[in-house]
C-alpha positions in Angstrom: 11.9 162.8 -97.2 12.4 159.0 -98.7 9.8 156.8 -97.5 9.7 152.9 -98.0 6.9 154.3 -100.6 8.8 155.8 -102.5 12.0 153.7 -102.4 10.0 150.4 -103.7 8.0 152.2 -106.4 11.3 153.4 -107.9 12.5 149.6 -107.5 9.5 148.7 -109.0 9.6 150.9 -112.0 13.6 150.2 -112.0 12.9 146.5 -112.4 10.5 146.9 -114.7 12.3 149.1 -117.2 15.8 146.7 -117.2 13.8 143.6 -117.4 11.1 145.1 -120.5 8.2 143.8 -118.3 5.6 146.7 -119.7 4.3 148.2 -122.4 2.7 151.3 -123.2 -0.9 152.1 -122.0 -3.7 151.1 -123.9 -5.5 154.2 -124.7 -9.6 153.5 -124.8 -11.6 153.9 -128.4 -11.7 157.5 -126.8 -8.2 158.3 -127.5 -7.4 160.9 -124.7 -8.3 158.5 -121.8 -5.7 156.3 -120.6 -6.6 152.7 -119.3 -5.2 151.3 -115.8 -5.0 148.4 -114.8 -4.1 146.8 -111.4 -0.6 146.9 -110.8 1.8 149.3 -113.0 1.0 151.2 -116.3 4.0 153.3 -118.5 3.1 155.8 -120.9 3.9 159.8 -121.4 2.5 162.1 -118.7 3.9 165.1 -119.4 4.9 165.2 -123.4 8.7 165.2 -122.4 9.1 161.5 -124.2 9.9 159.3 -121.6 7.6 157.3 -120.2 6.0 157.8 -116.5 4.2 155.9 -113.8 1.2 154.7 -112.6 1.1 152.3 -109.9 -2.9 151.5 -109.2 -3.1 148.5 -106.1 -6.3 147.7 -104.1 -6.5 148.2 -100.4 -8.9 145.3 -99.1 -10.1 146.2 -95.3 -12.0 143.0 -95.2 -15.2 144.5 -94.9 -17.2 145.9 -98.2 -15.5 149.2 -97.5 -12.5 149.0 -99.7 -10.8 151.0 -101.7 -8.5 151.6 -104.3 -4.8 153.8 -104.4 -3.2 155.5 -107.3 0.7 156.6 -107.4 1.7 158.9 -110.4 5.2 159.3 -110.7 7.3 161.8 -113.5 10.3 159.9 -114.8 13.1 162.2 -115.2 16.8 161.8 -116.7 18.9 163.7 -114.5 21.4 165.0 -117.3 24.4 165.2 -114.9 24.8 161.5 -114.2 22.4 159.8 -116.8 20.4 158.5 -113.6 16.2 157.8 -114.3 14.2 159.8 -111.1 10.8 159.2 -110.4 8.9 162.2 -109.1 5.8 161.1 -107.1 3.0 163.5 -107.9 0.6 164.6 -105.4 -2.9 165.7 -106.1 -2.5 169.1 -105.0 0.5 170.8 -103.6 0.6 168.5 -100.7 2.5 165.2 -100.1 -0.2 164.5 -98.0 -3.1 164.1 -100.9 -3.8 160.7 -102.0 -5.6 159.3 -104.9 -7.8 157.0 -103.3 -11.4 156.0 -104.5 -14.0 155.5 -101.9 -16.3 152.4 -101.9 -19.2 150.7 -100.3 -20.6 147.2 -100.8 -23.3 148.3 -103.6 -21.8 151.6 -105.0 -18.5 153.9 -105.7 -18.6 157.0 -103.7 -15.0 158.9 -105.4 -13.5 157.5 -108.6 -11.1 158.8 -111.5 -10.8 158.7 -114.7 -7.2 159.3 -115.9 -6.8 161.2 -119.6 -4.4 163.0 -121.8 -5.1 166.5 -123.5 -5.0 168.0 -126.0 -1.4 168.7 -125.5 -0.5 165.2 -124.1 -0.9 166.3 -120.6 -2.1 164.4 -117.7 -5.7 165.1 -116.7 -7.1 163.6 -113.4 -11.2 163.5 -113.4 -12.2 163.2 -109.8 -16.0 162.2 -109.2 -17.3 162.4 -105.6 -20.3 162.1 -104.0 -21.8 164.1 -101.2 -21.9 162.1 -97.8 -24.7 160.7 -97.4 -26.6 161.3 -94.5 -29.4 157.8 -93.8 -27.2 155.6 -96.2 -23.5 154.5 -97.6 -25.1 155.2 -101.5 -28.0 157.6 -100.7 -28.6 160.2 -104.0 -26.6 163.3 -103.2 -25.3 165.6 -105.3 -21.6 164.5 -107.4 -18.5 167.1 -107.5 -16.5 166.7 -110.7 -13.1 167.7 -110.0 -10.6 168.2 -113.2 -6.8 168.4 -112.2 -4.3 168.6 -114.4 -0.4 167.9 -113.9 1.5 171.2 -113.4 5.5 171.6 -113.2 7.0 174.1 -110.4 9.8 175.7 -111.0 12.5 175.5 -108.5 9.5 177.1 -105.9 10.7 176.5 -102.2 7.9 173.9 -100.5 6.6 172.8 -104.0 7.0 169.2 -105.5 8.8 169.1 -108.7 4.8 168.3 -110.3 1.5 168.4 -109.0 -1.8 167.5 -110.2 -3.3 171.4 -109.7 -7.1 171.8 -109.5 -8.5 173.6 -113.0 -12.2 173.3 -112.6 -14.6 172.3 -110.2 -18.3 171.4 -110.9 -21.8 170.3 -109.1 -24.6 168.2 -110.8 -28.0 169.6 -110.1 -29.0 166.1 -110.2 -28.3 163.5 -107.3 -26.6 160.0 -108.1 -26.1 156.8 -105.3 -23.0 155.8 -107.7 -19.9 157.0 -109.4 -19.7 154.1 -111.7 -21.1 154.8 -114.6 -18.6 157.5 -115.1 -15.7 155.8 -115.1 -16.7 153.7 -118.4 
């Protein structure tokens, strides 16, 4: 199904690409992780050549509960017609799984860091804390998450990529904040 979602972030990445308004992510001093910005960042995903997508905007509410959305998106040459296709990319097999921090006013409840392995692959780090059960940012245990971008092949129900869950951990220690993870 073509959502208005999907129809302006292939405009956006359309525009972009005729008019040469990016440039390749900035990869940190640690050279797998990938740096995003606000607004749209191109570089390989998936170690096919071309560059991909991600879309990072900020959803204010108006209150300190805000959050921020990421879109990943495969560019593909169709080699039939020539035509670019973007392939949004769920985390999980799901259309219906966002990437979506969660934040208070004092403290970042889910955040992700986004990296490259050791095969130029797409990693997604999720790091989640525990709901709290007094407070927004009490100390509960975190749930690092690692995901990393999968292709189907041709399976019926599947997206063309995924980001598919490869490892799951849980601190033994409690933390009120994400933050300091995502440096």
């Amino acid at each position: 199904m073509i959502t208005y979602r999907h129809l302006s972030m292939v405009a956006v990445a359309i525009i972009a690409a005729t008019q040469g308004a990016f440039a390749e992510a900035p990869i940190s001093s640690n050279p797998t992780r990938i740096t995003s910005d606000y607004g749209l960042t191109l570089t390989d995903l998936n170690a096919d050549g071309e560059k991909d997508i991600i879309l990072r905007n900020r959803w204010d509410n108006g209150n300190a509960h805000s959050f921020d959305r990421y879109t990943i998106a495969i560019l593909q040459t169709d080699p039939a017609s020539g035509m670019h296709i973007a392939y949004e990319v769920p985390l999980g097999e799901s259309s219906q799984y966002r990437i979506q921090t969660d934040e208070g006013a004092e403290c970042l409840r889910t955040g992700y860091v986004f990296r490259l392995n050791n095969k130029r692959q797409l990693e997604l780090v999720e790091y989640r804390l525990a709901e709290g059960t007094e407070t927004y940012c009490e100390m509960t245990p975190m749930t690092t998450t690692t995901y990393r971008l999968e292709r189907t092949e041709g399976e019926a129900g599947l997206p063309p990529f995924y980001l598919r869950k490869v490892e799951q951990k849980l601190s033994s220690q409690p933390y009120a904040d994400v933050n300091p993870f995502m440096r």
